[in-house]
DSSP file (Angstrom, degrees, kcal/mol; ACC not computed):
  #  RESIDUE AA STRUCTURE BP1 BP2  ACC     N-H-->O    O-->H-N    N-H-->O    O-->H-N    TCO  KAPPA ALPHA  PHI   PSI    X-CA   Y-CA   Z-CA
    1    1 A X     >        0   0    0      0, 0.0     4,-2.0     0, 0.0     5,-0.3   0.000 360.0 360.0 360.0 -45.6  192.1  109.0  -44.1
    2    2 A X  H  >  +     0   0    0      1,-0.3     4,-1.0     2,-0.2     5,-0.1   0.853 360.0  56.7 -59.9 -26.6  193.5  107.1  -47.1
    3    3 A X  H  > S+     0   0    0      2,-0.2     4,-3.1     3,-0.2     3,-0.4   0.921 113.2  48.0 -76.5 -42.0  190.3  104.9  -47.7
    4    4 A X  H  > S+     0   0    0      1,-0.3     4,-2.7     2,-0.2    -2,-0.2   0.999 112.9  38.0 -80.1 -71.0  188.6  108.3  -48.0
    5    5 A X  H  < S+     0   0    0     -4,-2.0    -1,-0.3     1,-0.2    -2,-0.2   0.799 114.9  64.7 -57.0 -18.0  190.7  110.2  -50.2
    6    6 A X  H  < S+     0   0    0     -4,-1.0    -2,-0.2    -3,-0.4    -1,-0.2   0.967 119.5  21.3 -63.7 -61.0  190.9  106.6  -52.0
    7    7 A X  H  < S+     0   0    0     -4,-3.1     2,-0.2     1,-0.2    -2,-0.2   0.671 130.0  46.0-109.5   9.7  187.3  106.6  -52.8
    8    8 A X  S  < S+     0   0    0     -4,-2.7    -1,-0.2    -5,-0.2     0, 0.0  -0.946  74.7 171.2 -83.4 104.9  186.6  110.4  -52.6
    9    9 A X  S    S+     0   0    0     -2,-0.2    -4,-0.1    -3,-0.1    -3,-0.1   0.583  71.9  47.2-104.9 -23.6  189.8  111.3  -54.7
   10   10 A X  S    S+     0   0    0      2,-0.1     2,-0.4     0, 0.0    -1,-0.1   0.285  89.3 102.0-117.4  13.5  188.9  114.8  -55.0
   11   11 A X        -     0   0    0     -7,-0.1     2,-0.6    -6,-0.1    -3,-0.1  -0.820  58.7-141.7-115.7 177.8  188.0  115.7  -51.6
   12   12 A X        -     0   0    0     -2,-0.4     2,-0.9    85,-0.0    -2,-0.1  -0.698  13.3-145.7-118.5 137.5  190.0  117.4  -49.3
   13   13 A X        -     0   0    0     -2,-0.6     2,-0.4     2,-0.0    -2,-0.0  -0.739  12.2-165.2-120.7 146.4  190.2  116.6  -45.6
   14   14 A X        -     0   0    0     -2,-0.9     2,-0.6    86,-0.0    84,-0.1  -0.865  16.5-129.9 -94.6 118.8  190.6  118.9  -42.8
   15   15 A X        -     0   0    0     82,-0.9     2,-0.5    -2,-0.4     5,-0.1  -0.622  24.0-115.4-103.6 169.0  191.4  118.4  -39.8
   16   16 A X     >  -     0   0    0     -2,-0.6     4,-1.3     1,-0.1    -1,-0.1  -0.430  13.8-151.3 -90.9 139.5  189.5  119.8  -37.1
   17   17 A X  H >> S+     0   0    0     -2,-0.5     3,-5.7     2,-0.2     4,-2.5   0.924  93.8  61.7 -56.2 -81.7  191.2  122.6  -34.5
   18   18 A X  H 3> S+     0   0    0      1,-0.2     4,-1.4     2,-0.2    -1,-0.2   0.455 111.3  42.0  15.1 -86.3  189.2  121.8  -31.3
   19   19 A X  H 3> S+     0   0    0      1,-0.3     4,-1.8     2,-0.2    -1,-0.2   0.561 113.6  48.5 -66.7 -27.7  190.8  118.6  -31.7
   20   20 A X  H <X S+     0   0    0     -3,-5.7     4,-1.8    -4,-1.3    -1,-0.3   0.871 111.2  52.1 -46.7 -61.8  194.2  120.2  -32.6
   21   21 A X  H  X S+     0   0    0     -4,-2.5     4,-2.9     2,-0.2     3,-0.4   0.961 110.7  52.8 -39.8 -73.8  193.8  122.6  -29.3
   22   22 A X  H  X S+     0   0    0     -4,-1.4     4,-1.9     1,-0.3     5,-0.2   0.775 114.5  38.0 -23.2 -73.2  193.1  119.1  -27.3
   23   23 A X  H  X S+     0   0    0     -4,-1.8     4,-0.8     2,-0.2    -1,-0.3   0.614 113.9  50.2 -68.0 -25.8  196.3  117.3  -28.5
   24   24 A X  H  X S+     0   0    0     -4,-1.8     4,-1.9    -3,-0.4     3,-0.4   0.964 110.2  48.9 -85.6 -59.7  198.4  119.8  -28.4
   25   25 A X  H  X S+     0   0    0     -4,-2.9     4,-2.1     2,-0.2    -2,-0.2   0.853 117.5  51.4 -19.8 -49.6  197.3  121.0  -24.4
   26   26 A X  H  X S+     0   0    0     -4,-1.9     4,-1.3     2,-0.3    -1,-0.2   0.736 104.7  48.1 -94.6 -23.9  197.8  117.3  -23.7
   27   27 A X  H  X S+     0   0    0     -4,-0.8     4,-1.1    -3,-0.4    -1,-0.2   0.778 110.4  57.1 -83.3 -29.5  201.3  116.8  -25.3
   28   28 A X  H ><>S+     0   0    0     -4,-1.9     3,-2.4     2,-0.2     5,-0.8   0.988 112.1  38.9 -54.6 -63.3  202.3  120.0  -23.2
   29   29 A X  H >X5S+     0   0    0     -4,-2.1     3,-8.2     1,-0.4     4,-0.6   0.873 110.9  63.4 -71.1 -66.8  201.3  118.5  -19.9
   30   30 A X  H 3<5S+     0   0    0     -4,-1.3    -1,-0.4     1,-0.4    -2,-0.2   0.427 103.6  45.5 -26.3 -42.4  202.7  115.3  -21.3
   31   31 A X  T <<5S-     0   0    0     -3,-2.4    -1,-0.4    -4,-1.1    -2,-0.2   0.431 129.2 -90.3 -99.8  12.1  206.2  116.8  -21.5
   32   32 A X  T <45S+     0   0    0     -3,-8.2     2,-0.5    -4,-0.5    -2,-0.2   0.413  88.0 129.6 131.8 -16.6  206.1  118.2  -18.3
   33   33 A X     << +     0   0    0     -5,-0.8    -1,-0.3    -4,-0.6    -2,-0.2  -0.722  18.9 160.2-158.2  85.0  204.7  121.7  -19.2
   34   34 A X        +     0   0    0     -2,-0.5     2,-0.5    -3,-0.1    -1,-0.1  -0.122  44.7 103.1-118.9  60.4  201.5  122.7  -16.9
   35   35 A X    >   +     0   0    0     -6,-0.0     3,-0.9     3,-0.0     6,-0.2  -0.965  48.1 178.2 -85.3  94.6  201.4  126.0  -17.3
   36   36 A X  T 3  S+     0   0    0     -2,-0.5    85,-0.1     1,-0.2    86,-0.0   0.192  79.5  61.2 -88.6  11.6  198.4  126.2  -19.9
   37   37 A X  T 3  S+     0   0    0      4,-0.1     2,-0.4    84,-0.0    -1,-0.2   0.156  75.6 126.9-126.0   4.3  198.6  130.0  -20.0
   38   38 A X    <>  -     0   0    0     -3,-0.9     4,-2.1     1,-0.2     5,-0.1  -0.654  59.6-140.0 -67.7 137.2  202.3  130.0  -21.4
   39   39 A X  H  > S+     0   0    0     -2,-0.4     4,-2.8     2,-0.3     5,-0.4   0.736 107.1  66.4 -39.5 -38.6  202.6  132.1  -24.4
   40   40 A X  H >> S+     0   0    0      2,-0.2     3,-2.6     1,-0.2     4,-1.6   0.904 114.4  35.6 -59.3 -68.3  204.9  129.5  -25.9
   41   41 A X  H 3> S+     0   0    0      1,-0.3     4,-1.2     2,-0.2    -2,-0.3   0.836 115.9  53.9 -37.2 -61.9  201.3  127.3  -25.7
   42   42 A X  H >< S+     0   0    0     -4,-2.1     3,-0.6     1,-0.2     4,-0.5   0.864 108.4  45.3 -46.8 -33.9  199.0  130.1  -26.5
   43   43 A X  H X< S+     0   0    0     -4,-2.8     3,-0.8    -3,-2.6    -1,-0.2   0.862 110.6  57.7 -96.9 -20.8  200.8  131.3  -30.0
   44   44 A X  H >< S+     0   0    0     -4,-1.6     3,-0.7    -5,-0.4     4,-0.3   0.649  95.2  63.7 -74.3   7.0  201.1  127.5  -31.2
   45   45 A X  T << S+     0   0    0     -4,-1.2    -1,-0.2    -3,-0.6    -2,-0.2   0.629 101.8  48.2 -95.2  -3.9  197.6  127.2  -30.9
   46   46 A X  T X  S+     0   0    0     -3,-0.8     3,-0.5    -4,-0.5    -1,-0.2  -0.198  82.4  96.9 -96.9  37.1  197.1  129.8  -33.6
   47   47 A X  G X  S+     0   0    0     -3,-0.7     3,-2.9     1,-0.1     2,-2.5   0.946  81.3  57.7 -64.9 -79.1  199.7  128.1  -35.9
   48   48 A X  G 3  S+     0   0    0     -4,-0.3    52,-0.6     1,-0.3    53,-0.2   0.244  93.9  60.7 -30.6  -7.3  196.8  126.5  -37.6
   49   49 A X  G <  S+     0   0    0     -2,-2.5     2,-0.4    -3,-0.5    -1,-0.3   0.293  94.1  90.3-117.1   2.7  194.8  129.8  -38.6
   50   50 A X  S <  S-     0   0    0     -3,-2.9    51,-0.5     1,-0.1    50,-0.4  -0.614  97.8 -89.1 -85.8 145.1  197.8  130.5  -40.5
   51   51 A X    >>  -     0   0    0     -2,-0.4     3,-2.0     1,-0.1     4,-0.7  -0.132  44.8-117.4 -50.5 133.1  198.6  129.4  -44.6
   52   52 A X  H >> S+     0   0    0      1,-0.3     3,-1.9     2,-0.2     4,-0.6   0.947 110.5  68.0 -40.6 -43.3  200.3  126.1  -44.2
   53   53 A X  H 34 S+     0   0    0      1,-0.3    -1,-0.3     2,-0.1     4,-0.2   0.297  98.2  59.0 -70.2  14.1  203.7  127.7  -45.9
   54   54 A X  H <> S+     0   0    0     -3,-2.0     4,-1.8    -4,-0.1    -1,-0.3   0.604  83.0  78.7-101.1 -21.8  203.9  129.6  -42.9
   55   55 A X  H <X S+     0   0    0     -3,-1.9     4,-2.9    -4,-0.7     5,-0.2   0.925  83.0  58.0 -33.6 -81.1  204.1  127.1  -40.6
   56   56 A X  H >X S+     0   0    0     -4,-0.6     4,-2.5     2,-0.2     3,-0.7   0.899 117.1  36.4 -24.5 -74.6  207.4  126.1  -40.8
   57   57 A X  H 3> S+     0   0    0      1,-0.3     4,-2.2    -4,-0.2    -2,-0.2   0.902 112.5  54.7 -59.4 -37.5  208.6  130.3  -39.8
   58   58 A X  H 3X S+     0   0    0     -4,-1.8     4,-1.8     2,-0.2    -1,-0.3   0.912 107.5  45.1 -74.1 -20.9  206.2  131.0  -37.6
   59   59 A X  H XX S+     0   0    0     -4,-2.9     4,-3.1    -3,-0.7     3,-0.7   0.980 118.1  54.6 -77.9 -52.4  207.1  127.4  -35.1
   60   60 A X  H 3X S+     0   0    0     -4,-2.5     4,-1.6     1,-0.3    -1,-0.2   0.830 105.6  53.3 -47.2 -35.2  211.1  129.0  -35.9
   61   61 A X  H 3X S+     0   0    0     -4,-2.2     4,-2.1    -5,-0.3    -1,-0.3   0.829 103.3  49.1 -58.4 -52.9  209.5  132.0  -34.5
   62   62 A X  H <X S+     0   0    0     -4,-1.8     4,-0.7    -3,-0.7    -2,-0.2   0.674 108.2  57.0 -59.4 -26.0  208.4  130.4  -31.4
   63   63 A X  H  < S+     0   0    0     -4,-3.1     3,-0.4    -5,-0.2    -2,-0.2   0.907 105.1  49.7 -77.5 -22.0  211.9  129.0  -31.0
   64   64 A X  H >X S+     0   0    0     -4,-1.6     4,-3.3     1,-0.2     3,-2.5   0.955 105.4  58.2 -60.2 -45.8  213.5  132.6  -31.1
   65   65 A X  H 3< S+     0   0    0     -4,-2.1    -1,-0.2     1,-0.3    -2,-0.2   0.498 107.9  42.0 -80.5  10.4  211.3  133.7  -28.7
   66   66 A X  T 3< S+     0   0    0     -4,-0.7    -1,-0.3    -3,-0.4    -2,-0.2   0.253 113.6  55.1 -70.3  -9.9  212.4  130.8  -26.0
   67   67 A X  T <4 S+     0   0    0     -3,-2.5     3,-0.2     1,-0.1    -2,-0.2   0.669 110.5  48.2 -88.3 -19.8  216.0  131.4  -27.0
   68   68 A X  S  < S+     0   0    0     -4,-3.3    -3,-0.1     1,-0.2    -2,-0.1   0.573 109.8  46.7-106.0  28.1  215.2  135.0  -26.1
   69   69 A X  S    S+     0   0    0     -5,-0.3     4,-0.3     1,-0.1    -1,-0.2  -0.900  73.6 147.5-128.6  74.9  213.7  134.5  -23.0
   70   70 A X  S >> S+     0   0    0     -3,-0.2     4,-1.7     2,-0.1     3,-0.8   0.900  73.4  44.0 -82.2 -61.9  216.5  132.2  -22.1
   71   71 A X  T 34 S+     0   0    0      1,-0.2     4,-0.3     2,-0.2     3,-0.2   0.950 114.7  50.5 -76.3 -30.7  216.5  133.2  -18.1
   72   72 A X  T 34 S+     0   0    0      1,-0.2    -1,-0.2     2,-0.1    -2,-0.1   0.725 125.1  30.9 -64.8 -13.1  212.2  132.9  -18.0
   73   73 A X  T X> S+     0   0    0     -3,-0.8     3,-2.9    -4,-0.3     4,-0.8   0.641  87.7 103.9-101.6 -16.4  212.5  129.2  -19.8
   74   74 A X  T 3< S+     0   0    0     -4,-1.7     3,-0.5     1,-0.3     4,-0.3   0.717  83.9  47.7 -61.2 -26.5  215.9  128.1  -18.3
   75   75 A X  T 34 S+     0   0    0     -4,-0.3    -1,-0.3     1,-0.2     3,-0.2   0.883 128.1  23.2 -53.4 -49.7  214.0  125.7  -15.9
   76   76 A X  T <> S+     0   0    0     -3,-2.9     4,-2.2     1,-0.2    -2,-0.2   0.001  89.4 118.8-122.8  13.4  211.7  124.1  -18.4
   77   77 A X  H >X S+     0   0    0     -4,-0.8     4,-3.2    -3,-0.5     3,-0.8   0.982  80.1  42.4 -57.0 -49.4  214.2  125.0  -21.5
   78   78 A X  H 3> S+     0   0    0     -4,-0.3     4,-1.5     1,-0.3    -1,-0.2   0.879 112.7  51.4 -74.7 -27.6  214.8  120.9  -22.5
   79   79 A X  H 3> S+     0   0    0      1,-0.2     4,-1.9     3,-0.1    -1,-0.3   0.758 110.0  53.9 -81.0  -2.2  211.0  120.0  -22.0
   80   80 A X  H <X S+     0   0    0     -4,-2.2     4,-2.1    -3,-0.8    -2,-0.2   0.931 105.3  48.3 -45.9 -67.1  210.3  123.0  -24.4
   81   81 A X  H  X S+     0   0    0     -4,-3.2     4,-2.2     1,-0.2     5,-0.2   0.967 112.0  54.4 -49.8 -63.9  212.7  121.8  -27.4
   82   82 A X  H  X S+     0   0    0     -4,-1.5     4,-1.8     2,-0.3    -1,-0.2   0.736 112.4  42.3 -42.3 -56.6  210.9  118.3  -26.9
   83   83 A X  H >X S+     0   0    0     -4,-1.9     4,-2.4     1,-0.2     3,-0.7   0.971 117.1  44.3 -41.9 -64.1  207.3  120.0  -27.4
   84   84 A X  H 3X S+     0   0    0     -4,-2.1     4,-3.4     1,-0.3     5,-0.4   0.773 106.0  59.6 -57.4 -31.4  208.3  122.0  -30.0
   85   85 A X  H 3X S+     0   0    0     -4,-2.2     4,-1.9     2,-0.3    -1,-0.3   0.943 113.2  50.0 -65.2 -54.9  210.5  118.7  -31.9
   86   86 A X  H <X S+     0   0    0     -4,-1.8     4,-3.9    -3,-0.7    -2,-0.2   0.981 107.0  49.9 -76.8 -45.2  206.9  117.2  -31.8
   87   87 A X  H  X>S+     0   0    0     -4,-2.4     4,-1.0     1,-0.3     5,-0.6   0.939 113.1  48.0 -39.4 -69.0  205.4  120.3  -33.3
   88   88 A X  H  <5S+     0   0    0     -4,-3.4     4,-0.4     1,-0.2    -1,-0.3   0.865 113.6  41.7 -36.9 -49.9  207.7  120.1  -35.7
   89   89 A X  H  <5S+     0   0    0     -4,-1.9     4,-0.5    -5,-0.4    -2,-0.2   0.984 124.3  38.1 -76.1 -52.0  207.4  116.6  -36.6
   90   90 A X  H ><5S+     0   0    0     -4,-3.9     3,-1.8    -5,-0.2    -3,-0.2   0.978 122.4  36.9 -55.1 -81.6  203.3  116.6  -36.4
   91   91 A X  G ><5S+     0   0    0     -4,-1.0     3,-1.4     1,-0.3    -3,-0.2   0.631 110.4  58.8 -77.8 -34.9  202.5  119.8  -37.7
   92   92 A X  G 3 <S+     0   0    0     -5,-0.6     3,-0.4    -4,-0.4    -1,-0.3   0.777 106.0  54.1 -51.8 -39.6  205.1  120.1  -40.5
   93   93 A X  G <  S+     0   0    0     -3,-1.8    -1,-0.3    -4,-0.5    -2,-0.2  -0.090 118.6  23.7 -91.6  18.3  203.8  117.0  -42.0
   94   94 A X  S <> S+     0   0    0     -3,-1.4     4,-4.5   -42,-0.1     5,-0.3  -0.200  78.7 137.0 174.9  33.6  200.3  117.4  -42.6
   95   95 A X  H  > S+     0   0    0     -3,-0.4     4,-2.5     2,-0.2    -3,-0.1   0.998  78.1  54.0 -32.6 -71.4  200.2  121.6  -42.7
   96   96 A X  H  4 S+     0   0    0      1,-0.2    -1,-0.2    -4,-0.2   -44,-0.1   0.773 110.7  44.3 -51.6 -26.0  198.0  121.5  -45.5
   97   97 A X  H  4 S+     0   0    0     -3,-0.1   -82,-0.9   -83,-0.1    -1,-0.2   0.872 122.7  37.4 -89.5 -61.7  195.3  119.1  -43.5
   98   98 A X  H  < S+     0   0    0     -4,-4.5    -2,-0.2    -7,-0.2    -3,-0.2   0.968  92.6 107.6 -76.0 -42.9  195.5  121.1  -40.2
   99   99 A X     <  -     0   0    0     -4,-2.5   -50,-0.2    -5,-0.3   -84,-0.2   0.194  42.8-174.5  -3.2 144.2  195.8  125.0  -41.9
  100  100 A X    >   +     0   0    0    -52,-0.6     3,-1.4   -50,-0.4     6,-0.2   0.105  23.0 149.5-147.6   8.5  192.8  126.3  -41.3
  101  101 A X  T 3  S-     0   0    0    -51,-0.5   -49,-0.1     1,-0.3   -51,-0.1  -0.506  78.6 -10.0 -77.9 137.1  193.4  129.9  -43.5
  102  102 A X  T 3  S+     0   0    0    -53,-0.2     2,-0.3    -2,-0.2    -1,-0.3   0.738 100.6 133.0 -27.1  75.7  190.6  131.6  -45.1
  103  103 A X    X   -     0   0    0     -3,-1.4     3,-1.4     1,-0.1    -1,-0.1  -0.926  31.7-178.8-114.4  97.1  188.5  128.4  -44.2
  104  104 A X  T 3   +     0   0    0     -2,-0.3     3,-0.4     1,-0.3     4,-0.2   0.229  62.4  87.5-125.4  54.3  185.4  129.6  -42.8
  105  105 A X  T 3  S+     0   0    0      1,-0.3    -1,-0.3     2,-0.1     3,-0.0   0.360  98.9  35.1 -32.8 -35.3  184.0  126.4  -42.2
  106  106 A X  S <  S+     0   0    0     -3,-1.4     4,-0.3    -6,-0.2    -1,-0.3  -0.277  71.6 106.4-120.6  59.4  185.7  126.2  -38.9
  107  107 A X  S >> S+     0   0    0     -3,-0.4     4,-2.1     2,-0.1     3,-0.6   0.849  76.0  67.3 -95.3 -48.8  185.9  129.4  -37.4
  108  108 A X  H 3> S+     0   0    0      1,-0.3     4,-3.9    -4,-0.2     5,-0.2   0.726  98.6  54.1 -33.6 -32.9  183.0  128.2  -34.8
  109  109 A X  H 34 S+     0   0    0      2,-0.2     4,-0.4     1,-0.2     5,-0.3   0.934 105.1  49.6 -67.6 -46.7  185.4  125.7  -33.2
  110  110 A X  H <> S+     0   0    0     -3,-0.6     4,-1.2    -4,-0.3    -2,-0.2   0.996 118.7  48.3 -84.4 -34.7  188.2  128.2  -32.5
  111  111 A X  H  X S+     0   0    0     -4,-2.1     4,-1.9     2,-0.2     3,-0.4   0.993 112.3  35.9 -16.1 -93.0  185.4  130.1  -31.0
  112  112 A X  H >X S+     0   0    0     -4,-3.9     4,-3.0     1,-0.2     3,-0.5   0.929 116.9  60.3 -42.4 -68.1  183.4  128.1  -28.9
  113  113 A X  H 3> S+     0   0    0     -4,-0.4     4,-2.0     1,-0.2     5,-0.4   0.674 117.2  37.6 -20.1 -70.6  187.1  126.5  -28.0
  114  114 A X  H 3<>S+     0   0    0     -4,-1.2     5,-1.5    -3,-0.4    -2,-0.2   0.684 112.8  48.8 -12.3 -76.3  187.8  130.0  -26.9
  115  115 A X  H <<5S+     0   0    0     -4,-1.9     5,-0.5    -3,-0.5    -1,-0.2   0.915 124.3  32.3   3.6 -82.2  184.8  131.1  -25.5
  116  116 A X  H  <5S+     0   0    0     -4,-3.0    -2,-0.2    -5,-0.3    -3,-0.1   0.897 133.9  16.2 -66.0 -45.3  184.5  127.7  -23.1
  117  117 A X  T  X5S+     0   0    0     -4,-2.0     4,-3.5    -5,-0.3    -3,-0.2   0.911 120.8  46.2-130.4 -77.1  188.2  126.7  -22.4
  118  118 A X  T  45S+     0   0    0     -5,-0.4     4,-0.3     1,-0.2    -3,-0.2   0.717 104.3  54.8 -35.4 -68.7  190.8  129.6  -23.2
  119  119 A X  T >4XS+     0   0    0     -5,-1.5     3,-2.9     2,-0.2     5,-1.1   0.972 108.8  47.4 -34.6 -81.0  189.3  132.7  -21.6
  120  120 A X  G >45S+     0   0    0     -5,-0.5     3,-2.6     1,-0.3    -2,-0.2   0.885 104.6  62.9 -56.9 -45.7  188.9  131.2  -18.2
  121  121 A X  G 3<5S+     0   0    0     -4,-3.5    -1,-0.3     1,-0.3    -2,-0.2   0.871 106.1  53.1 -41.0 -22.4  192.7  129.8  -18.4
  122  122 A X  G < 5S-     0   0    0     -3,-2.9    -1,-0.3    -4,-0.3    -2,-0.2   0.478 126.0 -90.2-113.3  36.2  193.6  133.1  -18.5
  123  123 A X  T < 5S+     0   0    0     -3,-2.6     2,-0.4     1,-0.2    -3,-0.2   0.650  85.7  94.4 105.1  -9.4  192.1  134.7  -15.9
  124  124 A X      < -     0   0    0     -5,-1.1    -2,-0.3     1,-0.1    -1,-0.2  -0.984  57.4-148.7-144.7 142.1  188.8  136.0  -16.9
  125  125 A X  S    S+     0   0    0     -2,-0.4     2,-0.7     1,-0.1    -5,-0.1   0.680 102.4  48.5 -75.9 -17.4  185.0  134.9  -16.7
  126  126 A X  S    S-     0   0    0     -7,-0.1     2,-0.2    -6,-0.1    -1,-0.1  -0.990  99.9-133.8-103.6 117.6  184.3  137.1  -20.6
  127  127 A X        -     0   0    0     -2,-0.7     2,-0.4   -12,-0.1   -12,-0.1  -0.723   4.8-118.7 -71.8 155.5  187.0  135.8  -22.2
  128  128 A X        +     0   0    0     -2,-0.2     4,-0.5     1,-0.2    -4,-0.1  -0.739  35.4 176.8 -92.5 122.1  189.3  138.7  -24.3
  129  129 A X  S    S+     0   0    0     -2,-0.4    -1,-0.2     2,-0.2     4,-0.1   0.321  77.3  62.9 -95.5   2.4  188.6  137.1  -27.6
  130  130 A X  S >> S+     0   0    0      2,-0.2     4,-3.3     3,-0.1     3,-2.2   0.800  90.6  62.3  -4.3 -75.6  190.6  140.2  -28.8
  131  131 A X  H 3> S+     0   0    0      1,-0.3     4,-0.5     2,-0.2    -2,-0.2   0.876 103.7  50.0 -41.7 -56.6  193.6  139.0  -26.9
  132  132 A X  H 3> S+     0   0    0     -4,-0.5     4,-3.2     1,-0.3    -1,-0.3   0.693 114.1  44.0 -60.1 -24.7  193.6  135.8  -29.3
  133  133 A X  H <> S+     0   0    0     -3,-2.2     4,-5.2     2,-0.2     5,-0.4   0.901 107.4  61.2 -68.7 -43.8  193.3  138.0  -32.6
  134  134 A X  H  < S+     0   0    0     -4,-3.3    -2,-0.2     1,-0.3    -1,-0.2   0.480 106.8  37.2 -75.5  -1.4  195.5  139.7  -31.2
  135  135 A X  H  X S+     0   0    0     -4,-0.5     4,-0.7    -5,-0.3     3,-0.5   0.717 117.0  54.1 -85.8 -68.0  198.0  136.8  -31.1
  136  136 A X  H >X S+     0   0    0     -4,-3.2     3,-6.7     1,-0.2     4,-1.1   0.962 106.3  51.0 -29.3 -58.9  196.8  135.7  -34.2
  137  137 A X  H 3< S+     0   0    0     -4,-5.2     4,-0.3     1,-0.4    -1,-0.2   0.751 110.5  51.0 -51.6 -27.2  197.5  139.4  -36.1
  138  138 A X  H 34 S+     0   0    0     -3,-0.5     4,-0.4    -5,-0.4    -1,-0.4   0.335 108.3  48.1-108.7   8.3  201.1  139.5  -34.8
  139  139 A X  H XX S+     0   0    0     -3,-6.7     3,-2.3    -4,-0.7     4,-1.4   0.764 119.7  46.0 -86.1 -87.6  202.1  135.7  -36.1
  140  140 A X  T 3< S+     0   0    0     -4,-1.1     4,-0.4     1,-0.3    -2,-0.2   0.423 116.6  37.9 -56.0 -18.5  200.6  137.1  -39.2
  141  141 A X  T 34 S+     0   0    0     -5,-0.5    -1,-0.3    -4,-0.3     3,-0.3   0.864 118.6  54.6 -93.2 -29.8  202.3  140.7  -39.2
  142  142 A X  T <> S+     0   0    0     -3,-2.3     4,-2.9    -4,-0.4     5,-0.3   0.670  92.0  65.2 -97.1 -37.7  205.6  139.0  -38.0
  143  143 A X  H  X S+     0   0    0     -4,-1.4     4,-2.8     1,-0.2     5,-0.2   0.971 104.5  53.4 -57.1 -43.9  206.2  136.0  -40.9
  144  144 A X  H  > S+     0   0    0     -4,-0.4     4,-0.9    -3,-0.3    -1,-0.2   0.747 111.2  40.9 -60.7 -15.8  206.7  138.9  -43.5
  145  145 A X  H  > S+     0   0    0     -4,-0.2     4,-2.0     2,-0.2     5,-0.4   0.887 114.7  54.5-101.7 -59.1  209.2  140.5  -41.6
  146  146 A X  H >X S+     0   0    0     -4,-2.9     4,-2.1     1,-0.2     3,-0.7   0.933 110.6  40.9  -8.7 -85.1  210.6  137.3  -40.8
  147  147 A X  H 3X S+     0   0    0     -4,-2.8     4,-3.0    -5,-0.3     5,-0.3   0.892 110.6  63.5 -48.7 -37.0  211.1  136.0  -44.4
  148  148 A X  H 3X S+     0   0    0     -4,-0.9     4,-0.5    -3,-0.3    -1,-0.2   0.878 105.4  44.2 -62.6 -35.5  212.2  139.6  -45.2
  149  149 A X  H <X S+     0   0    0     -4,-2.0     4,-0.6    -3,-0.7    -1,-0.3   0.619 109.4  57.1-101.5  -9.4  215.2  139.1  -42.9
  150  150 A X  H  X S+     0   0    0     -4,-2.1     4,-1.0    -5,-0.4     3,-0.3   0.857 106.1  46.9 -89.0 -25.6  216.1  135.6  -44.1
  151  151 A X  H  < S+     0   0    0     -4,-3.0    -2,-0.2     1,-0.3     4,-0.2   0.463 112.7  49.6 -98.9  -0.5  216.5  136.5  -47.7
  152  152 A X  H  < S+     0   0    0     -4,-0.5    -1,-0.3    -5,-0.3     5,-0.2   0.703 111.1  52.6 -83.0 -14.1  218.6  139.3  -46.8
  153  153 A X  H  < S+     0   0    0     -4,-0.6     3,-0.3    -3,-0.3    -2,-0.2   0.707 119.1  32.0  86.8 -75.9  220.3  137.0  -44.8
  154  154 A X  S  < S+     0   0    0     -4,-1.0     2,-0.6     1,-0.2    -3,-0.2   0.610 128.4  37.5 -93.3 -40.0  220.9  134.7  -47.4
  155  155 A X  S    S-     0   0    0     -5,-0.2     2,-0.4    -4,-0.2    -1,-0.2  -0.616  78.2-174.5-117.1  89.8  221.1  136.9  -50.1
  156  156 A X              0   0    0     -2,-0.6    -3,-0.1    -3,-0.3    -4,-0.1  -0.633 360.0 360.0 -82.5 133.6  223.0  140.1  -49.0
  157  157 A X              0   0    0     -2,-0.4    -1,-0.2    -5,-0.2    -5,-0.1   0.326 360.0 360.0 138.8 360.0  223.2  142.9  -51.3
């Protein structure tokens, strides 16, 4: 990536979701984590569709909600942190490259991905592609309300 931006200064590289989807699915098994139809898995794979400055709240967001489903995780709580500690450490550091927000260069990938892969994990030969917005819409309704309750938080009054 640096020989590129080295001698293309002014373009901007992307990385592709698909590939995102892949690695991220494969670092779940990896820690132990086959359940490909957990929620914790499903709502980080629409991190990406989010602004990059969002990142950051919305993965804190995935952490409340394994600290408040404490007795459904309790088994699988420490190979959890460990996914998420990579999430954090990948995604945090190259936001801007995977974001994927009002880009709509890629939307076909988180289709087809969708379409082929997703759907069927979850139970159905039409996959709900609704269900996945519907994932999206509620990271996306949930970051304001978020932020809203951290700067009251931090600034009370």
């Amino acid at each position: 990536m640096s020989a590129t931006t080295e001698i293309f200064p002014n373009v901007e590289l992307k990385l592709c979701w698909f590939n995102f989807i892949r690695v991220s699915a494969r670092k779940w098994k990896t820690f132990g984590l086959n359940d490909l139809n957990d929620e914790i898995l499903q709502y980080t794979f629409v991190i990406p569709t989010l602004p990059a400055n969002q990142f950051k709240n919305s993965i804190e967001e995935i952490e409340a909600m394994i600290d408040d489903n404490e007795e459904k995780y309790r088994a699988c709580i420490e190979k959890l942190q460990s996914f998420i500690k990579f999430i954090k450490l990948w995604w945090q550091s190259t936001a801007e490259s995977i974001s994927f927000s009002n880009n709509m260069n890629n939307s076909i990938n988180i289709s087809e991905y969708f379409d082929r892969h997703l759907g069927s994990k979850m139970g159905s030969l039409l996959p709900d592609i609704f269900l996945f917005f519907d994932k999206t819409n509620w990271l996306k309704i949930m970051l304001p309300t978020i932020a809203n309750l951290e700067a009251n938080v931090h600034n009370p009054g």
